[in-house]
Structures are given as C-alpha cells and as structure tokens.
Steps between C-alpha positions, in 0.01 A plus 500: 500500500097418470380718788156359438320362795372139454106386534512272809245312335767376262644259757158385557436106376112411435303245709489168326155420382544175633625588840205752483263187447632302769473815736158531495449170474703480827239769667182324358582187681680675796147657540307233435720280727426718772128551430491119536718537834211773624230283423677183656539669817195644483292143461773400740364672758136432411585090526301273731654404862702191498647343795621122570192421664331555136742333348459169667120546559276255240358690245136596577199682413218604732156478408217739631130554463308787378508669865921422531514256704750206477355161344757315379886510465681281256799328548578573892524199641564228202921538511773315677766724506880328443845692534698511229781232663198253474453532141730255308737679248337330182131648564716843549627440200188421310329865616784700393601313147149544396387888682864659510795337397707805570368517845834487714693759248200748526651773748195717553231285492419586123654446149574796298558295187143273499388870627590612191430198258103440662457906450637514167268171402187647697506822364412413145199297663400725748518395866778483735563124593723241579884575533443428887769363753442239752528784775256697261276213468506465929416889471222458287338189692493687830436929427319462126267349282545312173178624349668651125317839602707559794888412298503897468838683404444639934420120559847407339746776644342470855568064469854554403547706766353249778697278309844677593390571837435130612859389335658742685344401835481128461736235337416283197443207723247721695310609164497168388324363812265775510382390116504143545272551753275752378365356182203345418469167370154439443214326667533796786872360579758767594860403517687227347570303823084516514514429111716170606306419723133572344634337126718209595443421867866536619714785598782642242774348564285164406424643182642343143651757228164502290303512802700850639485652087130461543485741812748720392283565164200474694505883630487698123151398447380275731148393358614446190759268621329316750591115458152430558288666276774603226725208473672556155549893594615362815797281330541715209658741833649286709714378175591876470636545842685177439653651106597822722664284760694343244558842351591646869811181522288393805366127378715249229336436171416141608326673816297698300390260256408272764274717663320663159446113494313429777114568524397776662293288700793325660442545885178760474230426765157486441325854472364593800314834580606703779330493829369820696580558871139401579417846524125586460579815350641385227231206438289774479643740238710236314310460164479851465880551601575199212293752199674852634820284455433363183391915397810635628736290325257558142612880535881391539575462832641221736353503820669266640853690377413879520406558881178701370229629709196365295165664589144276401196597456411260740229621790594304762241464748277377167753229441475390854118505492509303174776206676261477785237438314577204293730352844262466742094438573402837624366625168482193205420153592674303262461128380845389577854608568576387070268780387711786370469866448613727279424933489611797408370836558609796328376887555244601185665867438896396441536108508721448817460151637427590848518126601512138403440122634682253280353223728356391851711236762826569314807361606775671645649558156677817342308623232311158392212503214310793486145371378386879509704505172633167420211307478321582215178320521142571289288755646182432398255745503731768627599497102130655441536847539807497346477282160147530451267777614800766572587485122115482422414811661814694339471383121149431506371782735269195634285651811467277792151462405624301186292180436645232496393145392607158761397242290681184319875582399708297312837623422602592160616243277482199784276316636553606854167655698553794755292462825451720791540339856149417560509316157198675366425837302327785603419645207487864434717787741656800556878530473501632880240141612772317282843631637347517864354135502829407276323316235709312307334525139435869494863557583671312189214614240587837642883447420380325187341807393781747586746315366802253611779770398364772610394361854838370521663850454257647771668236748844538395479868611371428803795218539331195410632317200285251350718182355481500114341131498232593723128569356210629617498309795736758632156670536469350793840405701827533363859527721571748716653604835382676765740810410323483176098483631571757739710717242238471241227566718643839634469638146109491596528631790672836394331591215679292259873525508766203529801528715758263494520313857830607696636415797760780553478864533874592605841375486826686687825404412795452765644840346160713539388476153079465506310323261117584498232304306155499404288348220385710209069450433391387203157552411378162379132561500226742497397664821144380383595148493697441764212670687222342389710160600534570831097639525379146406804334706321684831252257464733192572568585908134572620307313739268353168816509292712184388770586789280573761818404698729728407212823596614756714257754698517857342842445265482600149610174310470285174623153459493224310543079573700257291508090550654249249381186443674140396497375176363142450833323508550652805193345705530165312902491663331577798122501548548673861534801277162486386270850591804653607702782395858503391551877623312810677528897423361808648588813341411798709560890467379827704653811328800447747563158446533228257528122625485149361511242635607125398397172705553132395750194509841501414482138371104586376422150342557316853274823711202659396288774608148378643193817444544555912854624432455680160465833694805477696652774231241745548486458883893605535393743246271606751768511823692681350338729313273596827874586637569717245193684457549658888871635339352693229194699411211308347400679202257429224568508093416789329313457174650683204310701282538221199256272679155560489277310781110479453206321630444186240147350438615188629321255231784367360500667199758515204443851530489668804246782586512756808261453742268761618537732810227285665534150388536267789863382601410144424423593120838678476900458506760736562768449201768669350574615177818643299381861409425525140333091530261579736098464417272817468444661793130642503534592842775713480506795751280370679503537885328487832442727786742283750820514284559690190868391427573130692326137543469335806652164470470212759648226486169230645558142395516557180820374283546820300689747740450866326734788619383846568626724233662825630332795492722650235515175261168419430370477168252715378279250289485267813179471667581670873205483737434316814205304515290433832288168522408512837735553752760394269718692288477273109640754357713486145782286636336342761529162546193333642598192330295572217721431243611158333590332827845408331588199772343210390692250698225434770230522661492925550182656542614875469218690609434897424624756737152591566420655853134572605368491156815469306382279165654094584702404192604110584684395225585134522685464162549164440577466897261194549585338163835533383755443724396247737698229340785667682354408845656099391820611477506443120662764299638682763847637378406839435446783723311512816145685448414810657283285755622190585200318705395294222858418368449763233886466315599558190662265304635407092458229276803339318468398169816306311821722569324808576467602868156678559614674746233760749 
C-alpha cells in the first residue's frame, strides 16, 4: 500500500470568481451603507429644534435694521387656524392627490422609492430636489429654506430625519393639520381656512370642488398662481389637482370635468390688499420692507415660507426722520395733502439703501405703491450731470471752464426750437455757469457733441437706461426713480464707482445657515470726472446759488435741481396747468450720503406745482440731510492728481490763459482742468510768503464753492498763494464773488468780500434785465432761483412733443 502522505491542499476547492465579485461587492456597499448611516446620524444630531409649537406656528420671517433691531415680521398674525375635523374630506383630498398621494402608506414620514427616483434624476442635473413627502414638505416650511443653495446633501439627510421624527410623534391627521395650516397662499394669507376666507369669502366647508383644487394648488408657488394676477397659470393648476383627484379615485369623471369647466373666476372676490394693524411702525418702514422683500425672494428665497431672519441695510432712526418729515408741518410746508413724495438715499462707498419714502399720508395699506421706485417720472435737469456734461468731461476731457454757446437751438432734423425757462439766450458760458444755472441749450449741444450712444452708455452704468425712441431731449429729463438719481449720483460722490442699490446685507436660515451680501464696485467713470462734477455741482446749494434753500452752514455738499414741465396738450386740457410744473427733484450728496428726492401729483394733469412749491424737494433734502450730517463726519473731496485747477483770465475766451499771481479776483476764475488739457501755466512754482503748499478758499456769496486741496494732493503747476486785499484774504480760490455770478434768476447784487479796503466786485449779471419776467408768474415751472425776492424761478419752454424741461 501507497504510504505516501497526501497535500491537504488537494481537498481544497477554489473561490468562485463570481462569488468573489459579489463579496466585495457585498463589503463596498456594506461600507458605504454604513458611511451613509455615520453621516445620517451625524447631520441627525446637527438638525434644527422642532417641537409642536413650531409645527402649528405660521410660517414667518423677522425683519431687522442695520443695528438688529426688529422691524417687521411677516405672516404672524394673517392666519385662522382650523383643526383638522373642520376641514371637509374633499379639500383633504385635493392636498394629498396633488403633494403626496402615498401619504397614509408612508411609515416614516419619507419615501425611500421617490428618495431614490428624485436622486437618481437630480444627480445627472446637479442639485438635490424634489422627491419630498407631505411630512417633509411640513419640515421644510417650518426649520428650512427653499432657496436652491441651501437643498444641500446635509440639508436633505437632516429633513428626512425631522421627517421620521414628527411621524413618529404625531398621527397623519395631526401632520396634515399642521400643513394645511402652515402654507402660504399668497397676498400675505397663511392657512387655507384664511385662504377660504381671504379668496372666496366663506369658510371651507362652503367651498365648491374647483374652488377647494384652487387652494390646495395654491401653496407650490403661490405668486405664480395667484387667481388675480396669473389667471391662466392659476387654472392650468387647479385643473391638475382636479386630473390627480381623478387619478387618486377621490372625484367621478363627470366631477372632474365639471369643475375643469368652470371659470376660475367662479366665486373669486374682488382683490383687495391687506390691511396693517394701524401700527406706526410699520407705516414708517413699509416701502422699504416691500423692496428687501422683493430682493430676498430675487436670490431664491420665500420669506413668507422660510422663517428667515432678514437683516436691511436700513438705518432706522434716518427712516424715521425721513417719515416725519414728509407727515407733518414741523419741517416742509406743503401745498396740499395730494402732493406726493418720493426718496431714496443710499451710502456713496457700497450702495446700501439706508432708507426710503414711497409716499406721504398713506393709507393703512401693506406694502402699497412705492413711488421711490415705481413711479418713474422725468427728472429734468437732474439728467445733466449724467447724460451731458459727465460724459463730456470723460470723452472729451472738457474743463469746467469750457465755453459754451446759449443761443437759438433747433433740434436736428425738426422744426422744434429749444428754450431755456426765462425764454431768452444768454449767449456765451462756461460749462460750470451752464450746469449750475441749468441752461437748457448748453446742455443738449453738449450731449449733441458727445454723442447720443455714447452718453447713453455713461448712464446705463450708472443705472439709468435711456428708452431707444428717445432723442436728444433726453439731454434734459428722461425717466427715472429716486433709487436711480440717488444711485447715480453716489458714483460722484466716491470718486466714480457704481454700486448696485441693495436693501439686504444678511439672511439666516431656520437651520443656522448665513447668507452675507454686498455689492461688487464698478468703476464707471474717471476719478477726474466724477470730480470735477461734483466741484461745479457745489455751486448749486449756496446762499447765491440756484438752491439757496437747500444750503446748509459749514457741510461739504453739491447738488443739483430738476422740474418738468407740461407739454402743450396738456395746458390746452387744462389751462390751470399753465406756469406750472408737472414734477420737482433735488439731488443731493455729502461724501456720506446720496439722496433724491421726487415731489409731484399722482394724477399730474389734474395738480400742478406753482414756483412757491418747486423747492419743496430740496427743503426735505435739507431736513434730512442736516440730520444726517450730525451722524457722520463732514468731510471735504479730495482732488486727484488728474485734475489740474488754475486761476483763468476770466474774459471768456475760447482759450483759456492763467492769470497772474497779482491779478485782481474780479479778473480771474478758479477752474479745473483734466491733467494733460490744461492751458500753460507761466506761473508755475510760483508761491507766496503766507502759504507755500495750500489756497485759502472761502466760500463769500459767490456761486462757485472751491474746496481746499489737501496738503499732500495739490498739483504742482497750480498757482498756490494767498492773496491779501485789505483785510481780506482773495486769495487763489477765494470767492469774493468775482467770478461769472452764475445765478441769473434775479435781482442779486453779489458784492466782493472786501473788508477795509478789500476791492468791491458787484457783479449784477443780467440781475436787473433778464429774469424779471418771472416776477408775473409767467414761465414759472422750473426751479426756484437761488434768491427768491423777485420771483427769480426757472422754468422750460415746450415746443410740439418735446418737453423742455429745466
């Protein structure tokens, strides 16, 4: 016998391959499996507090201002909450055919298999939506948001598992109730009894079959659903929660067709907006409240779903200031409780709107029209700076000693003649006499010589968008807001950057995820230009400026006026109209501050504005801004090193020459220049004992407010010297009134700041002469003059269809 020991691999049988596959493939999803289980819990633990109290709470968001303190609350008070026993079985039936058919068979709250089926189709487009329960759905309305940047993969897991907690500790009944009352149905309803109630005007069990589908569809996107304002979206949904009735065995066929027959009209009350409490507070910040609202939803959230915390850039104590100043008598006098206001002011160095009037003697109405941004009406002269000499000084490096020519001006290729407001021509001026005084003419040869496109780029980046059919009219008025004027006129205030207006700075979610935002600067001019603007727009708020008005001891300000005028048509309807203006603008801004303001008629062809009233803009202007100057430091403009400023032989010359160290200030004016366009400077370097590196600057009477360059950002061509005449320092800013007295709208003497032996420069400039037309009344609808004792006003001329507007 074989005494040879055997191999004891020889009873050995291989793995299968195959079992071998399905091994591994066994511990790849065994570990995967529990990686998920890890993370679940994980996120599990991490999930918001929910409780039954949250549950059956309305959903809400709170609304703060920029120092955290509560403003506003949405949806708190607009439900009527209704047990479940109170809500017939066919509206029950409605909600869950068309949200979750499955809702009564889903053990833990959740679906595995739609899980599954919305994960598989979202992953091949990238997010993680949809596939949501009814109970999820009640999760998400009361601990999440439905922005698309919060459904994370964390988002999802933590959901589920709320999900699965609240059908374990409450019944289906329960769940149900707490979602039929929860959601939001538009027009600031909460809950469907409230929906009945708000839509219909009769409780639910009152309700008709196509009546009930039209709530229960209501809730997936209630604005774009709204009966109201949507009608064929409206139907197009009720007639799917009808087809998923039919679908669900809950309605016949011959119930279903009857109701996708009838109109969803059938029964609907008149729209109606929804009343406030009567609470001051919220007449106060309500405009602003109605744009944050409108900005929250545009980044893709529901604030009146997601229970956010919303933080505005809204400063409070300004808004109050601001209410109080167009709703009582302590600061404006107005002309009557019709006249209406509209203003915006935003901060210069990052665009927040820091508060808003959308009207004065408002009613007691939730977020009603907002004529800080709704209303687009011309604004006249306003439009200068922007469409006309802003774009002149960038592309054509024009100085603001550029002579200019108001004479006859007929519009290209018509007929139609362009007047100023005193309805005569003063002949040759400087771009800074012609913005200041806001002479028609020179404006829209100005824009005639830049060019139509171009200027109309330069507005669109500062967020003005000039209408296609419009021509060079636009020159001088075109539509805008008050968000707009104040927007665009920031960019000159901080050196020449637009930031896009926002209202909110911060948004929480129920679940602690922060959202933070800002607006990005875009440089839309040169530092030069935007300037050089607001150097000649000083000149508009003096005491011998065109808004003596809107002058305020000490602050460091520009400005400039607006008025529109009615066309022909309009006076021959109504001849009451006649020397009147159809609306009133002030735009104002300190470094700090930007702020426009809008006053007129809602129904303008029935009210006009008389010349006594034309400076009601400027003069809130003026409250507020004298409110705002004691919260923040008052700071002059700095002049960059791309802007030359010299001493100009003030003969009205084509070309300008630099005055000598000791001409007399009456035979010089102080003007600026874009470095490289500047004159010769003969007197370069030179200098006087007294100061060796800064002018002295005062402001006098004079129209033509200079700042005092710093000591580090003075050019070295400029002329830099103080002069004495007397007693009186004339030096090479001063402003003794010797230069082109720029306000020609009365009868202003501006005498020379000469004291004991300072040389008397009176200057009457057409003072006697010109304007005294205006004392009649005639031609009146254009902006208040500097001095008003002779009726000095401003007005336009209207020619055919085109609005001459100051």
């Amino acid at each position: 016998m074989d005494k040879t020991p055997r191999h004891s691999n020889d009873d050995v049988k291989p793995i299968s391959p195959i079992k071998n596959f399905f091994k591994w493939v066994g511990i790849v999803l065994g570990t995967i499996v529990g990686i998920f289980l890890i993370i679940f819990i994980f996120y599990a633990f991490k999930a918001p507090a929910i409780s039954q109290e949250t549950l059956q709470s309305g959903g809400s968001s709170t609304i703060v201002d920029s120092s955290g303190d509560q403003i506003a609350s949405l949806g708190d008070n607009k439900r009527n909450y209704v047990t479940i026993d109170k809500v017939p079985e066919q509206i029950q039936d409605a909600v869950i055919s068309i949200e979750d058919k499955n809702f009564y068979n889903e053990t833990f709250g959740i679906d595995p298999v739609r899980i599954v089926k919305s994960a598989f189709t979202n992953a091949t487009q990238g997010t993680l939506q949809g596939g949501s329960t009814l109970t999820q759905q009640l999760v998400k309305l009361t601990a999440f948001s439905t922005d698309a940047k919060d459904q994370t993969f964390k988002r999802k897991m933590q959901e589920a598992w709320l999900a699965m907690k609240v059908s374990h500790d409450f019944s289906k009944q329960q769940v149900l109730e707490f979602y039929v009352n929860k959601v939001y149905l538009d027009n600031g309803i909460y809950g469907i009894e409230t929906g009945a109630k708000y839509y219909y005007g009769k409780s639910l069990s009152d309700l008709t079959l196509p009546q009930m589908a039209l709530l229960a569809g209501l809730p997936n996107a209630p604005s774009n659903y709204d009966p109201y304002t949507h009608p064929d979206q409206a139907k197009n949904r009720r007639d799917l929660v009808i087809s998923a009735m039919y679908n669900n065995n809950k309605i016949t066929k011959a119930e279903a067709d009857e109701a996708i027959a009838t109109p969803i009209t059938d029964g609907l009350q008149p729209y109606k907006k929804i009343t406030t409490d009567g609470n001051t507070d919220k007449m106060i910040t309500d405009p602003y409240v109605k744009e944050a609202i409108s900005e929250v939803q545009k980044k893709g959230f529901d604030p009146y779903r997601d229970n956010l915390k919303i933080t505005v850039n809204m400063d409070y104590d300004a808004q109050k200031r601001l209410y109080n100043i167009v709703n009582s008598s302590n600061y404006v006098q107005f002309p009557d409780s019709k006249m209406q206001v509209g203003s915006t002011i935003v901060d210069p160095s990052n665009g927040k709107v820091i508060a808003m009037i959308g009207g004065r003697n408002l009613d007691n109405i939730q977020f009603g029209l907002n004529r800080a941004v709704q209303t687009s009406r011309s604004n006249g002269s306003t439009m200068k700076p922007i469409l006309d000499y802003g774009p002149a000084i960038e592309y054509l490096n024009w100085s603001t000693y550029k002579q200019l020519e108001d004479s006859k001006y007929t519009y290209p290729g018509t007929d139609i003649v362009l007047r100023d407001w005193d309805q005569t021509y003063k002949g040759q001026m400087s771009l800074r006499e012609a913005l200041v005084t806001s002479r028609n003419v020179p404006a829209v040869k100005t824009l005639g010589e830049v060019g139509f496109t171009r200027a109309k780029e330069f507005a669109a980046n500062l967020g003005i968008k000039i209408p296609s059919n419009q021509g060079l009219s636009a020159g001088i008025g075109s539509d805008a807001s008050s968000l707009q004027g104040a927007s665009a006129y920031a960019a000159f205030s901080n050196g020449g950057y637009y930031y896009k207006p926002s209202y909110v700075s911060k948004i929480e979610t129920a679940d602690g995820i922060t959202h933070s935002y800002h607006s990005e600067p875009k440089r839309v001019m040169k530092s030069s230009t935007a300037y050089m603007i607001t150097d000649v727009l000083k000149g508009v708020p003096t005491s011998a400026g065109f808004a003596d008005y809107a002058q305020i001891s000490g602050l460091h300000q520009a400005g400039k006026t607006g008025t529109t005028n009615y066309s022909d048509d309009s006076i021959s309807s109504n001849p009451a109209l006649s020397g009147q203006s159809k609306d009133s603008w002030y735009n104002g801004y300190t470094k700090n501050y930007s702020m426009s303001v809008w006053t007129g008629y809602d129904s303008p062809n029935a009210n006009g504005i008389s010349s006594t009233y034309q400076s009601v803009a400027g003069k809130i202007y003026k409250a507020e801004m004298e409110y705002l100057s004691k919260q923040s430091t008052n700071s002059d403009w700095r002049k960059p090193s791309s802007v030359v400023s010299l001493r100009i032989k003030d003969n009205g010359s084509e070309s300008p020459s630099v005055a000598s160290p000791n001409a007399s200030p009456s035979s010089y004016t102080r003007e600026l220049f874009v470095r490289g366009h500047a004159p010769n400077n003969p007197y370069k370097g030179y200098s006087s004992s007294s100061s060796s590196n800064s002018t002295s600057e005062s402001s006098g009477n004079d129209v033509i407010i200079n700042r005092r360059p710093s000591d580090n950002d003075t050019d070295s061509d400029e002329t830099q010297n103080n002069e004495q005449n007397g007693n009186t320092t004339t030096g090479d800013g001063t402003n003794n009134n010797n230069q082109n007295n720029n306000n020609s709208n009365g009868n202003n003497t501006n005498n020379g700041g000469n004291n004991n032996g300072g040389t008397t420069d009176n200057n009457n400039n057409n003072g006697n002469n010109g304007n005294t037309g205006d004392n009649t009344g005639n031609n009146n609808n254009g902006d208040t003059g500097g001095n008003t004792n002779n009726g000095g006003t401003q007005g336009a001329n209207t020619q055919g269809a085109v609005n001459e507007n100051e």
